[in-house]
Structure formats: structure tokens, C-alpha cells
Backbone as a ProteinNet text record, in pm:
[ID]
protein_1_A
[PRIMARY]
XXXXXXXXXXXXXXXXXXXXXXXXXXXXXXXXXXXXXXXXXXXXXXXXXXXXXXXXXXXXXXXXXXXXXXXXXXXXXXXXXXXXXXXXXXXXXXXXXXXXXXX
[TERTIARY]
1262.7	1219.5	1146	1179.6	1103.7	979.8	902.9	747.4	702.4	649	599.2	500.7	366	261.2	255.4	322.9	338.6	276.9	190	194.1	221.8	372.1	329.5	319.6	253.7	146.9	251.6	280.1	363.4	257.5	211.5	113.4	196.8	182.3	266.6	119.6	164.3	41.3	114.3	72.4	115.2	-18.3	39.7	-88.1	-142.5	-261.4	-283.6	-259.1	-186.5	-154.9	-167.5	-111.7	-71.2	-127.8	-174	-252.7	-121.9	-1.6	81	116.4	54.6	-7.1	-93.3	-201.1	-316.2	-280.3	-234.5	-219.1	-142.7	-54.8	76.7	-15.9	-68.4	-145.7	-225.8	-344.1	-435.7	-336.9	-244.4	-157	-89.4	-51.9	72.3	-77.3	-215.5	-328.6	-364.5	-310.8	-343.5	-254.6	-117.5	-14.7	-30.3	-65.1	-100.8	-191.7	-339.1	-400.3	-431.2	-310.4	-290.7	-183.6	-71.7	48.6	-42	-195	-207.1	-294.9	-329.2	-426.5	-325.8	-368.9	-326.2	-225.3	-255.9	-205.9	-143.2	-38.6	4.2	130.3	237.3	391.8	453.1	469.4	489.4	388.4	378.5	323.8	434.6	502.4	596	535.4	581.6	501.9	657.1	693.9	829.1	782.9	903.1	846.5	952.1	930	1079.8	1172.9	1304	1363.5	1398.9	1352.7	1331.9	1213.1	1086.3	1006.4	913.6	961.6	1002.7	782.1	750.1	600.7	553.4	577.4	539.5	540.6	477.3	451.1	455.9	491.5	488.4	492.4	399.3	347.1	398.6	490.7	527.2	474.3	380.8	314.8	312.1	349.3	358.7	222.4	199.8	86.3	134.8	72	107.1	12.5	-45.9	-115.2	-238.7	-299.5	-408.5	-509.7	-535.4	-642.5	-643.4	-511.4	-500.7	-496.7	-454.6	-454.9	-623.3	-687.2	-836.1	-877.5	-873.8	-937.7	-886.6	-787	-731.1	-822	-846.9	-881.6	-1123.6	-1091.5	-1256.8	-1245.7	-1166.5	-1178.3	-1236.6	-1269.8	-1315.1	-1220.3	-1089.4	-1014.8	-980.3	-973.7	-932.8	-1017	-1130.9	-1275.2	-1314	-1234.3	-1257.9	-1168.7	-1034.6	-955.9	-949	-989.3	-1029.7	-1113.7	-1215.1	-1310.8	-1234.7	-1162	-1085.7	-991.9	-920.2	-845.5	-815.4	-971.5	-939	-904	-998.2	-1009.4	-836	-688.8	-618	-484.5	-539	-454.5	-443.4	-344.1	-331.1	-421.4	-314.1	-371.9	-388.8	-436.3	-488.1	-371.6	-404.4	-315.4	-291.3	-117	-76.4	-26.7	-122.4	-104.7	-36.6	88.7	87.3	107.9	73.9	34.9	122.2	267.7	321.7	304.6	347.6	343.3	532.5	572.8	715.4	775.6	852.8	907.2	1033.6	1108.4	1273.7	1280.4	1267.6	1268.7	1359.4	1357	1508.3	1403.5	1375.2	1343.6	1224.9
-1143.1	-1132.2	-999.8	-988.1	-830.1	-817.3	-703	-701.7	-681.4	-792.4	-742.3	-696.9	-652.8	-618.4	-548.8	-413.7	-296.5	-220.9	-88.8	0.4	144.4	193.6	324.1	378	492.9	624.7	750.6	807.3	945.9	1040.9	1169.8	1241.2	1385.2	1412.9	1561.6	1655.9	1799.7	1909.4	2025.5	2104.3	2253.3	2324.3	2409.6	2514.4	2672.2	2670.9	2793.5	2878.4	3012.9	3140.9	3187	3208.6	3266	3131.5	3017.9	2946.9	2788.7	2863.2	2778.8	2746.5	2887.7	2800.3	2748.5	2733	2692.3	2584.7	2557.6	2438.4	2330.9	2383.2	2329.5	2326.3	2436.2	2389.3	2253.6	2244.9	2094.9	1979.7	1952	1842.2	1848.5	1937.1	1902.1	1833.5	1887.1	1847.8	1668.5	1672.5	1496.8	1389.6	1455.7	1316.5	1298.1	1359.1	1258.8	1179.5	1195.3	1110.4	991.6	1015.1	962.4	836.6	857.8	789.8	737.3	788.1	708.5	558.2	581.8	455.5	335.9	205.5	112.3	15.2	39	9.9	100.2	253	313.5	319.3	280.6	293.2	389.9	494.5	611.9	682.4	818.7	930.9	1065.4	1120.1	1228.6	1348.6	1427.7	1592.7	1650.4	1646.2	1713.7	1848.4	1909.7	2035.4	2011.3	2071.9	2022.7	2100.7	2037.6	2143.4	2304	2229.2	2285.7	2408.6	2371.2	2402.4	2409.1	2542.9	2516.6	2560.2	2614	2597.6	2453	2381.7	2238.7	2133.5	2063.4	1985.9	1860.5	1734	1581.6	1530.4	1448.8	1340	1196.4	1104.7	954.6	896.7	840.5	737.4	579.1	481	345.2	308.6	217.2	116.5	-26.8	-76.9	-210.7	-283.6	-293.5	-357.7	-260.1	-331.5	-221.7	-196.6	-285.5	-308.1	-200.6	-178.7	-35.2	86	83.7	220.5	245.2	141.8	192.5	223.8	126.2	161	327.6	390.9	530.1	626.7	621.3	667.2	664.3	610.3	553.7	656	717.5	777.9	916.9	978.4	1121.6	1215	1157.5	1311.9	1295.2	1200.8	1240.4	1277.8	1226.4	1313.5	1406.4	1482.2	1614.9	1709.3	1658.2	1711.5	1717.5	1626.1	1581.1	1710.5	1725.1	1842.8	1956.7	1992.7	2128.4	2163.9	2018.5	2012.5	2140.1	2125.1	2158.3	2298.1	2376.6	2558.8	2551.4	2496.5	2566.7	2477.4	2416.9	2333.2	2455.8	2444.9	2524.2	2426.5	2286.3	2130.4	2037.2	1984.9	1833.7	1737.7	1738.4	1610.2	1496.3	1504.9	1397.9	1249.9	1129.4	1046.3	923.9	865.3	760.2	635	513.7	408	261.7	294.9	165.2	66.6	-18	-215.7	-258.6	-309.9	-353.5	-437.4	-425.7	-526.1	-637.7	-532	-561.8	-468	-486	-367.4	-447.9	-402.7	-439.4	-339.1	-451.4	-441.2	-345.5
55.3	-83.4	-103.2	-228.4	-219.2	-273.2	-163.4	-222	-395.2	-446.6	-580.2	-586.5	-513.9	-566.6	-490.4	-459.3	-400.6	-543	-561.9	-627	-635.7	-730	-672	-811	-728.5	-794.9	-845.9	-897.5	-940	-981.7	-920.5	-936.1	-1002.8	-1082.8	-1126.3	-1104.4	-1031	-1038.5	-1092.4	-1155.2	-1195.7	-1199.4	-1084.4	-1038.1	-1115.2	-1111.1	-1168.5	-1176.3	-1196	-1206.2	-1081.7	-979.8	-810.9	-750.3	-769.7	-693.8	-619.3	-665	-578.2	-417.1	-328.8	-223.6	-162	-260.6	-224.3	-218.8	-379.5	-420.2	-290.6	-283.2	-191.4	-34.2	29.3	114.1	116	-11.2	-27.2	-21.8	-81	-109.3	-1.7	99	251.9	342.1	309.9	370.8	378.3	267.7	263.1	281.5	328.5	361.1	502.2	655.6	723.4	746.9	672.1	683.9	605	465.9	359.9	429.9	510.3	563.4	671	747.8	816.9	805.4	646	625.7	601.6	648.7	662.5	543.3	398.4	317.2	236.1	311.8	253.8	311	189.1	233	245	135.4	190	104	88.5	89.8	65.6	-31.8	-25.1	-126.2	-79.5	-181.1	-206.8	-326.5	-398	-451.6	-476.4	-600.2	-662.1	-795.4	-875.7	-902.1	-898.1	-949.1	-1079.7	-1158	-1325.3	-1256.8	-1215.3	-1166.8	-1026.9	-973.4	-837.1	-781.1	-850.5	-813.5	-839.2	-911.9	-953	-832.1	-776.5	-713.1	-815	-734	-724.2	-641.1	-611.1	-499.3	-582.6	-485	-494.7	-391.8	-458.5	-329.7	-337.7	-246.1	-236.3	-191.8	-255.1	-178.1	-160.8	-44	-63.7	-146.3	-205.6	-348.8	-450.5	-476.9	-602.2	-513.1	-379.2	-327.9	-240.5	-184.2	-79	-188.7	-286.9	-343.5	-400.9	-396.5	-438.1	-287.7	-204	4.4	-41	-90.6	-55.8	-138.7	-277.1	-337.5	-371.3	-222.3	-172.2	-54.6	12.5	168.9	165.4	233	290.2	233.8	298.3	258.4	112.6	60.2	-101.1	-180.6	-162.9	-227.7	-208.9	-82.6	-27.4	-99.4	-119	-227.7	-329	-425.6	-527.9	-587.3	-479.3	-527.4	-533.7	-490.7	-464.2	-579.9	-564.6	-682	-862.4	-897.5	-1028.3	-1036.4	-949	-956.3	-898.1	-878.9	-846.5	-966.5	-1061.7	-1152.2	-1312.9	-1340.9	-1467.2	-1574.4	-1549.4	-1610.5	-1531.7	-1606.6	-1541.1	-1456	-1344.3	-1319.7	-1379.6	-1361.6	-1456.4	-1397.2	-1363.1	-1275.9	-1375.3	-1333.1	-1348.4	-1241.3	-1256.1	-1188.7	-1231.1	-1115.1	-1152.1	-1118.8	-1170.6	-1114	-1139.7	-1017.8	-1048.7	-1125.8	-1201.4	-1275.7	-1214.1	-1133.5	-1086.2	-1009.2	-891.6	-788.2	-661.6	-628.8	-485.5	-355.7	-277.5	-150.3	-184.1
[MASK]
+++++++++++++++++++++++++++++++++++++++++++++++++++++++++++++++++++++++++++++++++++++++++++++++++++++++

């Protein structure tokens, strides 16, 4: 049966004016210790096509309860801080819940 109370996260970043490898540095910084906490399914850092400086992070949790344990840890508050000085805008997070999902 397939997990329903998995959550995932879709993070869009667009970085400041030359600050695309910073940017891209902080965010490759936080998927192994992000993939290594216990209630995280995956963890992936895209750039997009349309926009090839643009970063997106898809991340699984296995419920709301691990994606807050994640968003409580060292390294994301460590990034978090870093975060703004290399964003043009604001990160654009959204936060799903499944409706009809297969496996």
C-alpha cells in the first residue's frame, strides 16, 4: 500500500546577480546531511532547464513530523542564515500532502 503521509517539499531559488555558485555551493552543502537524517526520503538539487542558474530542491519526508525534526537541525539553520545575501528573491517553497500517489 502506498505511503500517504509522506511530505514533499519543492523549494525554487534564483540567485543574485554572479551569486550562482555560491548559491549552488550552500544547497549541494545540505543534501548529505539532509539524506542522512532519519525521516528523509530523498533530497535532490535540479537546475532548470528554461533557467539554467535556477536551482530546485524536491524533497520527501516520511511525514510532517520529519520535515519539522529537519527544519529544527544545525545544518539548515546554518543555511538558512546564509541563504538571503545570495537570493535575487525569496524562496519559493511549496509543501505537498498526497492525494493519489502510486508507491
Amino acid at each position: 500500500m502506498p505511503d500517504q503521509n509522506h511530505v514533499t517539499v519543492i523549494a525554487r531559488f534564483t540567485p543574485a546577480s554572479d551569486r550562482a555558485p555560491q548559491l549552488q555551493s550552500l544547497l549541494e552543502g545540505m543534501i548529505a546531511p539532509t539524506r542522512s537524517e532519519p525521516g528523509c526520503r530523498s533530497y535532490d538539487l535540479y537546475t532548470t532547464e528554461t533557467e539554467a542558474s535556477d536551482f530546485v530542491l524536491l524533497e520527501r519526508y516520511q511525514d510532517s513530523a520529519a520535515l519539522e525534526a529537519h527544519r529544527a537541525t544545525a545544518h539548515y539553520k546554518a543555511y538558512r542564515a546564509q541563504l538571503s545575501d545570495l537570493l535575487a528573491k525569496p524562496v519559493e517553497v511549496s509543501v505537498l500532502r498526497p492525494v493519489n500517489v502510486i508507491g
